[in-house]
DRENNUSE-156524 format. One record per residue (C-alpha): x, y, z; residue number from 0. Coordinates in Angstrom, 1 decimal, padded with zeros to 4 digits. Layout:
BEGIN
LOZA     px     py     pz num
LOZA      X      Y      Z NUM
...
END
This chain:
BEGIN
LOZA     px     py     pz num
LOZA -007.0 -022.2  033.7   0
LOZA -003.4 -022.3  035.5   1
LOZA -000.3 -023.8  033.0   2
LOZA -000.6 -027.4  034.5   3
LOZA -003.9 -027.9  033.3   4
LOZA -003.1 -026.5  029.6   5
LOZA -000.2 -028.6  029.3   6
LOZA -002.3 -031.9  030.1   7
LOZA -004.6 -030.7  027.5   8
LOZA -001.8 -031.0  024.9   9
LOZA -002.9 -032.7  022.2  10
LOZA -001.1 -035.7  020.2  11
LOZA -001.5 -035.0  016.8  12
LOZA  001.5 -037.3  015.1  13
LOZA -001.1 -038.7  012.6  14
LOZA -002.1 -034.8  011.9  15
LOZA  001.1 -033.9  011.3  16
LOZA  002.3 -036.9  009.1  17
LOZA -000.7 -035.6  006.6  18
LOZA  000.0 -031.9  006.9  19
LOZA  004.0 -032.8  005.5  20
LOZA  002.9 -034.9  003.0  21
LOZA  000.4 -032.6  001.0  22
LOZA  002.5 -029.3  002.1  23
LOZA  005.8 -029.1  000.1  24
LOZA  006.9 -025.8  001.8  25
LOZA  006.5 -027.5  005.4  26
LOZA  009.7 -025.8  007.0  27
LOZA  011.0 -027.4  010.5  28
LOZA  013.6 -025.8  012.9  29
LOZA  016.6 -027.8  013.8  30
LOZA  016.1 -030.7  012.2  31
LOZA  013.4 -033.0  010.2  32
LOZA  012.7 -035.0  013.3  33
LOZA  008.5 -035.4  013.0  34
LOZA  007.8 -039.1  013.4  35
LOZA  011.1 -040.3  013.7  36
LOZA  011.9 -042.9  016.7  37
LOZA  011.9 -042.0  020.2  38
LOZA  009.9 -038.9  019.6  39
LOZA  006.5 -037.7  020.0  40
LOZA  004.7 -035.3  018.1  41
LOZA  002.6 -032.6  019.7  42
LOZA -000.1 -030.1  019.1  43
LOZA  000.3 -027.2  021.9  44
LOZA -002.7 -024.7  021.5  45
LOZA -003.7 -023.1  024.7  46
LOZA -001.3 -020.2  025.1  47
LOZA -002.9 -017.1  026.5  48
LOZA -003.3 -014.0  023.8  49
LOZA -004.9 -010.7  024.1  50
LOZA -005.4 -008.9  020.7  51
LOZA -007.2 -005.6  020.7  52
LOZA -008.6 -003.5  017.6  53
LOZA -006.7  000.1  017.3  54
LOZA -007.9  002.7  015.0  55
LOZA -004.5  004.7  014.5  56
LOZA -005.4  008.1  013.1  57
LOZA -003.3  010.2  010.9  58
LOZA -000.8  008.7  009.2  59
LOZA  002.7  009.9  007.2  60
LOZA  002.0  009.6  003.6  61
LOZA  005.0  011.8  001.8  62
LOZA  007.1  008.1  002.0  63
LOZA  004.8  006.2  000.4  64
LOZA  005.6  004.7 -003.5  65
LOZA  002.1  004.8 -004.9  66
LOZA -000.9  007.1 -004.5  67
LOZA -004.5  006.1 -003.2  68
LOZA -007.2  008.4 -005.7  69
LOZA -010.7  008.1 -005.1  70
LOZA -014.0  007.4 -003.3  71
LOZA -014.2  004.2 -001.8  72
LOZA -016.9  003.1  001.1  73
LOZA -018.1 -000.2  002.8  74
LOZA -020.7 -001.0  005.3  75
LOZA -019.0 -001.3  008.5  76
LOZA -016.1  001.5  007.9  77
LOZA -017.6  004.5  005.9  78
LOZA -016.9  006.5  003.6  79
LOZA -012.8  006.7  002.3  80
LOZA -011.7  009.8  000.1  81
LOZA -008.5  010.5 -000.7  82
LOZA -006.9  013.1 -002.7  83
LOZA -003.0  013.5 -003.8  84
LOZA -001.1  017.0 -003.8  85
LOZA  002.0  016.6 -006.1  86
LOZA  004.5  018.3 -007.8  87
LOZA  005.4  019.1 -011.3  88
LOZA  009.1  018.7 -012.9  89
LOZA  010.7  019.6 -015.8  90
LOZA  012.2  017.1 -017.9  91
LOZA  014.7  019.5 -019.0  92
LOZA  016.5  022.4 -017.3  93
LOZA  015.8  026.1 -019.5  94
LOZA  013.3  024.6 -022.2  95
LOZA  013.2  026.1 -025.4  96
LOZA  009.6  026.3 -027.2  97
LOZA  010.9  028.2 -030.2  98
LOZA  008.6  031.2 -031.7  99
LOZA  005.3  031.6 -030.9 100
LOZA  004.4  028.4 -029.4 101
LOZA  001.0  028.0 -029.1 102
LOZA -001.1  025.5 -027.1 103
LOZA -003.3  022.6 -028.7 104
LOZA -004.1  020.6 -025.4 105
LOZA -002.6  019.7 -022.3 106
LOZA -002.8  015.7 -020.8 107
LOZA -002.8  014.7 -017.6 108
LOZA -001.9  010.6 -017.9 109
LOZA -001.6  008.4 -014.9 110
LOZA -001.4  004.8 -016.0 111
LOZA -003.5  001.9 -014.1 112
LOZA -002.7 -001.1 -012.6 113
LOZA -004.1 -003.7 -015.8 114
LOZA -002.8 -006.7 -017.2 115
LOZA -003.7 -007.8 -020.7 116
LOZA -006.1 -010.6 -020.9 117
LOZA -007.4 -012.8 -024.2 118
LOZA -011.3 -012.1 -024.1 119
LOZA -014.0 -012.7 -027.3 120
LOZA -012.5 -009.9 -029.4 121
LOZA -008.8 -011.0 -029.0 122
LOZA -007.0 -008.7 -026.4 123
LOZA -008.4 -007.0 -023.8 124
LOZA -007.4 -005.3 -020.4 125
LOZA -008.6 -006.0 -017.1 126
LOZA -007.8 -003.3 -014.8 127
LOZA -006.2 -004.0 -011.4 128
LOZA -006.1 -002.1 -007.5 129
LOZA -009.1 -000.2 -008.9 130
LOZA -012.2 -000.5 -006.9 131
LOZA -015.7  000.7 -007.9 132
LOZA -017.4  001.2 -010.8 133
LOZA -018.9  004.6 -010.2 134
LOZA -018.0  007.8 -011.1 135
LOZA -015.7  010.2 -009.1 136
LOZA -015.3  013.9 -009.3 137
LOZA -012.3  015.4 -009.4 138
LOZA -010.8  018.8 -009.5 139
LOZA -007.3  019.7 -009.5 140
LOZA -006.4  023.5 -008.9 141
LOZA -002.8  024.6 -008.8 142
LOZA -001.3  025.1 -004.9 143
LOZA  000.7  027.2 -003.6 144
LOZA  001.9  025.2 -001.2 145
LOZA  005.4  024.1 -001.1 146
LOZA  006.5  020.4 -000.2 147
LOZA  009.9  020.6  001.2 148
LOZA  012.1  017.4  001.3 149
LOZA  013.8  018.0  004.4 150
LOZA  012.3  019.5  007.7 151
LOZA  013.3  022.8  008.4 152
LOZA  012.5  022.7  012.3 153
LOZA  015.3  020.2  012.4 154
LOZA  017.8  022.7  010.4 155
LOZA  017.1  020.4  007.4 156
LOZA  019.2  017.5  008.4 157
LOZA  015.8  014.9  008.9 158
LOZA  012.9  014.3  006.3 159
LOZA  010.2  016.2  006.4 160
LOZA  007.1  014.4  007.3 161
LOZA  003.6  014.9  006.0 162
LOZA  000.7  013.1  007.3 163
LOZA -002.8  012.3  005.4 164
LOZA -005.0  015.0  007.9 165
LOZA -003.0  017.6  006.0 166
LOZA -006.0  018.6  003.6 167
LOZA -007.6  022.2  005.3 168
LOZA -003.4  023.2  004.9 169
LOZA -003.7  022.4  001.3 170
LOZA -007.0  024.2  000.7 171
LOZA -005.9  027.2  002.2 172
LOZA -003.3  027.4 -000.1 173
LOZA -005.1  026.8 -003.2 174
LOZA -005.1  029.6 -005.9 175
LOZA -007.8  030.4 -007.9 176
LOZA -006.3  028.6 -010.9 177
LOZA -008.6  025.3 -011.5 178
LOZA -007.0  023.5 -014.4 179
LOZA -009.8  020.4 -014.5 180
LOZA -013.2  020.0 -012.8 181
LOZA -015.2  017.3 -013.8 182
LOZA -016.8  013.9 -013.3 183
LOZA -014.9  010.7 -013.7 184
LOZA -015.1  007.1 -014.3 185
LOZA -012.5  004.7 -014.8 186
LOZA -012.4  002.8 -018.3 187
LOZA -010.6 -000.4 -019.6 188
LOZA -010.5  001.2 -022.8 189
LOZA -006.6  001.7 -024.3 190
LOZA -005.6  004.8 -025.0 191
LOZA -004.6  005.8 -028.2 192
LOZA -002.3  009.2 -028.5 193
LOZA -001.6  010.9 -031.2 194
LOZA  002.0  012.3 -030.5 195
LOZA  004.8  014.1 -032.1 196
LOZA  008.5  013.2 -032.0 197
LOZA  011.3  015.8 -031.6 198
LOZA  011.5  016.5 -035.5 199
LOZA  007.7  017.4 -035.2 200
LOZA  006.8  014.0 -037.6 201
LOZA  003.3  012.6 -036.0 202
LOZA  002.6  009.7 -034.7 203
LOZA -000.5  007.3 -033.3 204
LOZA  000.7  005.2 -030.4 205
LOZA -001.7  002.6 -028.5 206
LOZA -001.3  002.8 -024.8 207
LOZA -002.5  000.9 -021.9 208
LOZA -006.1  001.8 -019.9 209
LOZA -005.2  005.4 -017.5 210
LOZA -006.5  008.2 -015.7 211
LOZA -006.1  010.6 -018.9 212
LOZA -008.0  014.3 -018.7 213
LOZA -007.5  017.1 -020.5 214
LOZA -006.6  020.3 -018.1 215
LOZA -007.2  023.8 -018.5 216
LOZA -004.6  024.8 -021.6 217
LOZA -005.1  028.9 -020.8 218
LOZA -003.2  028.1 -017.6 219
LOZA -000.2  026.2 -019.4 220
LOZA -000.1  028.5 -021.9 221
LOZA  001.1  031.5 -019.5 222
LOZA  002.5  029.4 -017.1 223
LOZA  004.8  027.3 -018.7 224
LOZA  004.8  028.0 -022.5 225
LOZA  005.2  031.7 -022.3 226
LOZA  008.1  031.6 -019.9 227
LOZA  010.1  030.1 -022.4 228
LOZA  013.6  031.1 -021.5 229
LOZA  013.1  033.1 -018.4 230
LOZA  014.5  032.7 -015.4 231
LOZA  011.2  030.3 -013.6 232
LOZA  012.2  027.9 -015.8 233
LOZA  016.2  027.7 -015.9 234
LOZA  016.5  024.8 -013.4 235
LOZA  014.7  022.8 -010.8 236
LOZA  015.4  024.9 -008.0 237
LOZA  013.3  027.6 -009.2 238
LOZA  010.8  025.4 -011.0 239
LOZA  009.6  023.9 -007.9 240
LOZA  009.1  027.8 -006.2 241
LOZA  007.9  029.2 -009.1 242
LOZA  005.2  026.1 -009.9 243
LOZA  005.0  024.7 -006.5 244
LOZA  002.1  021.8 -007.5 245
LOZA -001.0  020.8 -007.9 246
LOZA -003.7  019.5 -006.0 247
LOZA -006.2  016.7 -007.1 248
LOZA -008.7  016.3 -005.1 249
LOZA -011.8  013.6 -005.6 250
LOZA -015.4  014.2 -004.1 251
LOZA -018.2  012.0 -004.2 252
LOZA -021.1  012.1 -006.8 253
LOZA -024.6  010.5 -005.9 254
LOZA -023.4  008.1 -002.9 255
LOZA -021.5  006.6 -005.8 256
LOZA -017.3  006.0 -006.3 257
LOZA -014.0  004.9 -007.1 258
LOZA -010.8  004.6 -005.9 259
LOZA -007.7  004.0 -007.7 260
LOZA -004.2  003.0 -006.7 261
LOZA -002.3  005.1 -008.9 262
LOZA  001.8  005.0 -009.4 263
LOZA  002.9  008.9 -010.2 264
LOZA  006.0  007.9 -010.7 265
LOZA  005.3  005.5 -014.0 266
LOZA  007.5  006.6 -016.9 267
LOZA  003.9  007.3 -018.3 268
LOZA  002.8  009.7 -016.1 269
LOZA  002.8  013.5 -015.9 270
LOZA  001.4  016.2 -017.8 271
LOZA  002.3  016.7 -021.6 272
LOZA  001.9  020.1 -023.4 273
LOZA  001.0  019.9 -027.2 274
LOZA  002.1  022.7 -028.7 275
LOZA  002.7  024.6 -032.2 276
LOZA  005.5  026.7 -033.0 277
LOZA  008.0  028.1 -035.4 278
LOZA  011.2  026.7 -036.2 279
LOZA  013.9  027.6 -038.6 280
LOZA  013.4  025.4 -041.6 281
LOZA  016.7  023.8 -041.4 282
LOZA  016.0  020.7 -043.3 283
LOZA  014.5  023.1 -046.3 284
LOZA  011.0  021.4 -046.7 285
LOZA  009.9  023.5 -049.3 286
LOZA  013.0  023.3 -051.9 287
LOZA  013.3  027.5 -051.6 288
LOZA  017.0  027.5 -050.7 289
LOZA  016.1  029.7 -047.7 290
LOZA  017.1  026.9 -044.4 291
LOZA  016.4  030.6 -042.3 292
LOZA  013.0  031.3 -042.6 293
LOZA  010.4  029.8 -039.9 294
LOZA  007.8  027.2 -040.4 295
LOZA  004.9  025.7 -037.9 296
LOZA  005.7  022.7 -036.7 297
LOZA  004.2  020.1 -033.5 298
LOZA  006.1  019.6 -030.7 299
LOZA  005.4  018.2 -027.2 300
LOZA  006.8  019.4 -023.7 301
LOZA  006.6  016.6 -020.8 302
LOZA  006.0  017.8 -016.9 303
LOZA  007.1  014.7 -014.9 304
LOZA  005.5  014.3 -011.6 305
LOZA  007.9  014.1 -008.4 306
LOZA  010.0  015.2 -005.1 307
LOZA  007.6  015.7 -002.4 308
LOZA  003.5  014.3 -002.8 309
LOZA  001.5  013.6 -000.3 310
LOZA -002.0  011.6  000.2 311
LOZA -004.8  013.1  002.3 312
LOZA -007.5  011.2  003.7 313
LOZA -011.1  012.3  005.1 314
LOZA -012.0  009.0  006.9 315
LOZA -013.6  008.9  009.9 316
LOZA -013.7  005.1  011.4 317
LOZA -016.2  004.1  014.4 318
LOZA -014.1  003.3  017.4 319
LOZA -014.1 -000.6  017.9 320
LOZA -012.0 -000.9  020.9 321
LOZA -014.2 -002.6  023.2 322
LOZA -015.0 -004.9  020.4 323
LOZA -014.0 -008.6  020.8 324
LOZA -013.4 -008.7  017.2 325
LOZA -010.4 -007.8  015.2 326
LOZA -011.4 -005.0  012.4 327
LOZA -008.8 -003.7  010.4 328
LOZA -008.9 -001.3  007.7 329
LOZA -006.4  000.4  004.7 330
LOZA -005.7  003.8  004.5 331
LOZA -005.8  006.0  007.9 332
LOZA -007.3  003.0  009.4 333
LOZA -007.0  000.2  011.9 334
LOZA -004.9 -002.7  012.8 335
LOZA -004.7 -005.3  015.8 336
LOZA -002.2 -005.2  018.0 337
LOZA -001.5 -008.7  019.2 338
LOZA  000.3 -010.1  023.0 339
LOZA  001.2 -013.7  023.3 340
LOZA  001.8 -015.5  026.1 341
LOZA -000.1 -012.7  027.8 342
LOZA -001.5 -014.2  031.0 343
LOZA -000.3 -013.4  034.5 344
LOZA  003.2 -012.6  035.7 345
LOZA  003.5 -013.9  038.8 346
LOZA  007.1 -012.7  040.1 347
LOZA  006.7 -009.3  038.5 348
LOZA  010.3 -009.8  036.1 349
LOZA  008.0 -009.1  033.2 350
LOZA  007.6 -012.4  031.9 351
LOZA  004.1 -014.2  032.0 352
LOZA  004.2 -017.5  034.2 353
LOZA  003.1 -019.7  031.2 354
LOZA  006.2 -018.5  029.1 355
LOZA  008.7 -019.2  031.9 356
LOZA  007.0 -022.8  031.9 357
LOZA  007.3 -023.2  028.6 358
LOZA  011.1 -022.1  027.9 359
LOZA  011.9 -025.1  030.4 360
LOZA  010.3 -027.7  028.1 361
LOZA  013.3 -027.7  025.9 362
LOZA  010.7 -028.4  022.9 363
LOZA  012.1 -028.8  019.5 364
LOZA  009.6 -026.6  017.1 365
LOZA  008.4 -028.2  014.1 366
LOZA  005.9 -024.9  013.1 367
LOZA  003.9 -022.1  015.1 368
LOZA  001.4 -020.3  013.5 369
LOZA -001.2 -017.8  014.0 370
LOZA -005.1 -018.6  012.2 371
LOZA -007.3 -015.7  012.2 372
LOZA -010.4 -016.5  011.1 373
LOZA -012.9 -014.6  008.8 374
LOZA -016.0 -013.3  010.7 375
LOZA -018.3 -013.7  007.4 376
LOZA -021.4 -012.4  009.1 377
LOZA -019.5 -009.0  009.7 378
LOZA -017.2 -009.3  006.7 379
LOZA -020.0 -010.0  004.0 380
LOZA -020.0 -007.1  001.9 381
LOZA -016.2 -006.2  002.5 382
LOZA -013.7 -005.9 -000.1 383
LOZA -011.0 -008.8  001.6 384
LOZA -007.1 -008.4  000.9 385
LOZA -006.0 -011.1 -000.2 386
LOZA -003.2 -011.1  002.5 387
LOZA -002.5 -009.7  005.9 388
LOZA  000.7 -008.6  007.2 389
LOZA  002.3 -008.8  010.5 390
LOZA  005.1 -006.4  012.0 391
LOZA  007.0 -006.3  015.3 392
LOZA  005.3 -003.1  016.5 393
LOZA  008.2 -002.7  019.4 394
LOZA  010.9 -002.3  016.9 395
LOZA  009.0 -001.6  013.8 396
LOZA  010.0 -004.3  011.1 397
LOZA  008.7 -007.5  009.8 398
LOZA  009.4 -011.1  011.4 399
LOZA  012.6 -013.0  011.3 400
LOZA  010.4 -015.3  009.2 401
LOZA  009.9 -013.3  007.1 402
LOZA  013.3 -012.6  006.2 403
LOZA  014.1 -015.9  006.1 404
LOZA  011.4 -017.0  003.7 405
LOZA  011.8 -013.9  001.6 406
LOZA  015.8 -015.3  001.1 407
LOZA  014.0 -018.4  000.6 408
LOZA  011.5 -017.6 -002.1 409
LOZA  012.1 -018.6 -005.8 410
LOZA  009.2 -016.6 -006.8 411
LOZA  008.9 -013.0 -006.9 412
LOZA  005.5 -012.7 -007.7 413
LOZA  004.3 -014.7 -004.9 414
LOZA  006.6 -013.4 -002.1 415
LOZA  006.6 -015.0  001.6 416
LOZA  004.1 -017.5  000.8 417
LOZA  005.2 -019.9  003.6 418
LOZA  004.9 -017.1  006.0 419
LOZA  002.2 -015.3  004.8 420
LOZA -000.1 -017.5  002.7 421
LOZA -003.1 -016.0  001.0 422
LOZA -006.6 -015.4  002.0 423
LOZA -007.9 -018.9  002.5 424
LOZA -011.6 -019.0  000.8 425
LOZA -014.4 -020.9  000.4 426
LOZA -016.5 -022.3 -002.9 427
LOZA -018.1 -019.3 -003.6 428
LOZA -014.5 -016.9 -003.1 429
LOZA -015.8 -016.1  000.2 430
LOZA -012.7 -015.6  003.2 431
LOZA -012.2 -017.9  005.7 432
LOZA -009.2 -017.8  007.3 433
LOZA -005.5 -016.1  007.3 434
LOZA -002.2 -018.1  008.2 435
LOZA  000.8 -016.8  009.3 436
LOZA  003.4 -018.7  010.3 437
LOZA  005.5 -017.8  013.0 438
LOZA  007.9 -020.5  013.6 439
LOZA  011.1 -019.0  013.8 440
LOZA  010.1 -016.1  016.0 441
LOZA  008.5 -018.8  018.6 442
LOZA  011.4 -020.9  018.7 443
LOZA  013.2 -017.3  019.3 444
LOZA  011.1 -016.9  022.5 445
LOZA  011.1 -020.2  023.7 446
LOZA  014.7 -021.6  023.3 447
LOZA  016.7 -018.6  022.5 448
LOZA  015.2 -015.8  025.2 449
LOZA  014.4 -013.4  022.7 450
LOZA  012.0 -010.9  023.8 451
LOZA  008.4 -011.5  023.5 452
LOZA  007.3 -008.5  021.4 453
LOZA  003.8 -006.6  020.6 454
LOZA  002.7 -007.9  017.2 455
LOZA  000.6 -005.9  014.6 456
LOZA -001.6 -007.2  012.0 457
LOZA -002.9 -005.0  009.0 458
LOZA -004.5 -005.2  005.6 459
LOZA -001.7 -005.3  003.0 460
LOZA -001.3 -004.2 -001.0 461
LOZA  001.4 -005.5 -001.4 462
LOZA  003.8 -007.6  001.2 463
LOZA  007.0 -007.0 -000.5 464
LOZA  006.3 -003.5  000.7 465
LOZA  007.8 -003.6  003.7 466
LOZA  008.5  000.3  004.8 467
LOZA  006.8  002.0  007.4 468
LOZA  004.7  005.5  008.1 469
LOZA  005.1  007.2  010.9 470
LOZA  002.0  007.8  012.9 471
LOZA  000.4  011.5  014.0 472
LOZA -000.3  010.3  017.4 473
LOZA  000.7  007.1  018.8 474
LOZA -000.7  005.2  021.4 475
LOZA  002.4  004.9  023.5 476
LOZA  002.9  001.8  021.8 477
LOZA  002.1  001.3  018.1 478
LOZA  004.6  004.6  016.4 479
LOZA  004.4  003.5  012.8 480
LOZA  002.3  001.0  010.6 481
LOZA  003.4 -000.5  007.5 482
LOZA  003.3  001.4  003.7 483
LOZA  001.7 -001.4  002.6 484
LOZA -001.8 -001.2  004.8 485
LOZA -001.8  002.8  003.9 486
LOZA -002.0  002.0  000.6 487
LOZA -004.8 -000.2  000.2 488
LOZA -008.6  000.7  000.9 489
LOZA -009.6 -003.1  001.5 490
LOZA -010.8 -004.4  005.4 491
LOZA -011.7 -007.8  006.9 492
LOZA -013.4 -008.6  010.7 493
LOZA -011.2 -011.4  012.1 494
LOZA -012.6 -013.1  015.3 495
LOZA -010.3 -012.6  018.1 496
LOZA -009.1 -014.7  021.1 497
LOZA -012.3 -013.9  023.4 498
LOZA -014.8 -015.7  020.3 499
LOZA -017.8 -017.2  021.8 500
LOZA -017.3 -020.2  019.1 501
LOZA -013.9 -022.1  020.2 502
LOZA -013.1 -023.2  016.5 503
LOZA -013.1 -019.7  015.7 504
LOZA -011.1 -018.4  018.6 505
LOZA -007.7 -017.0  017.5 506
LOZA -005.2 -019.5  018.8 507
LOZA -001.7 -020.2  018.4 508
LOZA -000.9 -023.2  017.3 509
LOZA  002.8 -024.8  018.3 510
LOZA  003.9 -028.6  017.0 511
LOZA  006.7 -029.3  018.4 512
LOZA  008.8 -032.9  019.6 513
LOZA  010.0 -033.9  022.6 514
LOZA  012.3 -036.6  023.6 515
LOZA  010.4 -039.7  025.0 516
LOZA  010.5 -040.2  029.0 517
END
């Protein structure tokens, strides 16, 4: 169908329009309010030519990311997702002094979870959240010899070093034969209560919030850490991080079962904590002998923080939908769609599609463009649906200007860009049906102010106030990084795409926008 015959298809939708501004409060024009006011009509342009295509993009950098995928997690259509985290250890003090004769009790591993307190039948309870699965997981976390540098040393150290999540057979082969945990796991809304010691070695009972809390090998601490009080391994960070170069924990599946967590290493809860007895001068006299010289046994607690360098591997191996007329993404080292408007032919070669040049002479005033991607439930009926999707300029690798401008916009921080990225639109029973976003500022960009009509990408997103990027392994010559915030979740969704047999499903962008009257 040439541009002449779309635009007589143009629909007059004033009456639409009124409705949609009266029962949406965030309705955003560009210009000026000008819907329905006189000597204007209001229009409905919907037949712009878009190709979309699925891409499964491999390998992806993981050392950037803020928070840490742990788990088994699997799904019908994609397979089966593990992912594993090899960290480091910090001390939380430079030279550490254990006194005489420390002497391990236990050593705790404590990552927090996601959770929120809620009021249930037996007052408060936790519910967790960004865990998925019930089942159990088995994890085993074995001390590596491999050492995370910051910076990359093929570039003489003046770049960051990048690590990418195929980077597990590295790890393995430098795994020593020090296995501090091996066992099953499953995740609990339980709290945790800890019985800790403060620094003058008085007890305490402290009630914490549900985590991934395991008790690791205390032999190993013992002659690793404890009895290397004041030697040089421990008298900074420096030679810390050589000396103990990390750990590696690493999640398998048990019985076609599994979870995964999103985890945040960097919690002010997390790391490894050493429970220890000792002897200590009894300073304060205790016993009333006069003698402040002699030594006692008292409990003390040493705290191994994790951080620099940790990076997420991934084994996950997704069938290639690239011929598919559907849009399947997927978290993790998965897919996205990589999205062309105004796509059709170009008929003068300059690089700019026919229908595009038409429409930059229309001199339209844009009230609202968006994108609707709808579900494909069939396909999408035992998936795990984000709640939101993101969209990127893949040519220059950042988000919209809309979403910068809604973002500056937003008076809520805990529902960020909700005019350009609504939620997942569902039906009675919580079912997906369709994803909005709103593009109007970067249409009217193309249309009335020449900017260039970029390659969009669309991904699954944790969180979209995570707006970093990961560098991919091997691009496709035209998507080079994907967004943090799709590596970090394991959740997918099958969108329909522009080629849908069923026209009210078709992905179509929709442009309302006034004109002067003839």
């Amino acid at each position: 169908m040439n541009l002449n015959n779309k635009l007589l298809k143009i629909t007059t939708v004033a009456t639409v329009v009124f409705s949609f501004i009266a029962c949406e409060d965030d309705f955003e024009t560009i210009g000026s309010n000008v819907i329905g006011e006189p000597g204007f009509n209001a229009e409905l342009y919907n037949e712009a030519e878009i190709s979309a295509r699925t891409l499964n993009y491999g390998p992806v950098q993981t050392n950037n990311i803020q928070m840490n995928l742990l788990g088994i997690y699997q799904d019908p259509i994609f397979g089966t997702q593990e992912a594993s985290v090899l960290t480091n250890l910090m001390l939380t003090g430079a030279n550490p002094s254990f006194g005489n004769e420390p002497v391990l009790d236990s050593v705790v591993m404590s990552i927090p979870f996601f959770s929120r307190r809620v009021t249930g039948e037996e007052g408060v309870e936790f519910k967790l959240d960004s865990v998925y699965g019930t089942g159990p997981i088995k994890l085993t976390i074995t001390e590596s010899r491999f050492f995370l540098n910051a910076f990359d040393p093929e570039t003489n150290f003046e770049r960051s070093q990048k690590y990418y999540s195929n980077m597990e057979p590295r790890i393995l082969s430098n795994l020593t034969s020090n296995v501090l945990y091996e066992e099953n796991f499953t995740p609990s809304i339980e709290p945790i209560v800890e019985y800790s010691v403060d620094a003058t070695g008085e007890a305490d009972t402290l009630t914490l919030d549900p985590a991934l809390r395991l008790h690791l090998n205390k032999e190993f601490f013992q002659s690793k850490i404890l009895d290397k009080g004041g030697s040089s391994e421990l008298l900074n960070q420096n030679n810390f991080r050589d000396y103990f170069r990390g750990i590696y924990i690493d999640a398998d599946q048990v019985n076609n079962e599994g979870t995964m967590m999103l985890l945040n290493l960097m919690h002010e809860a997390a790391g490894v904590v050493l429970y220890y007895k000792t002897k200590v001068p009894d300073a304060r006299d205790t016993d009333d002998d006069g003698d402040r010289e002699e030594l006692i046994e008292v409990r003390r607690a040493y705290k191994l923080n994790f951080g620099g360098p940790k990076v997420n591997t991934f084994n996950q191996e997704i069938p290639d939908f690239s011929e598919e007329d559907d849009l399947y993404l997927k978290g993790g080292e998965g897919s996205m769609a990589v999205i062309e408007l105004f796509s059709g032919p170009d008929g003068d070669g300059d690089g700019v599609s026919d229908e595009l040049e038409a429409l930059r002479e229309m001199d339209w005033l844009i009230n609202e463009a968006n994108l609707i991607f709808h579900v494909n439930r069939e396909k999408a009926a035992n998936l795990d649906e984000p709640e939101r999707v993101l969209i990127f300029d893949v040519d220059r690798n950042r988000v919209l200007y809309d979403y910068q401008l809604n973002a500056a916009q937003e008076s809520n921080p805990r529902n960020p860009v909700s005019v350009h990225l609504p939620p997942l639109t569902k039906d009675e029973n919580g079912n997906g049906l369709s994803y909005k976003v709103r593009l109007t500022s970067h249409i009217n960009n193309i249309l009335n102010k020449d900017s260039t009509n970029v390659k969009l990408g669309l991904v699954v997103s944790q969180n979209v106030s995570l707006i970093s990027n990961s560098a991919l392994l091997q691009d496709d010559q035209v998507v080079k990084r994907v967004p943090a915030a799709s590596v970090i979740t394991p959740k997918a969704t099958v969108l329909y795409g522009p080629n849908a047999e069923d026209d009210a499903k078709r992905l179509k962008l929709n442009i309302y926008y006034t004109e002067p009257k003839n």
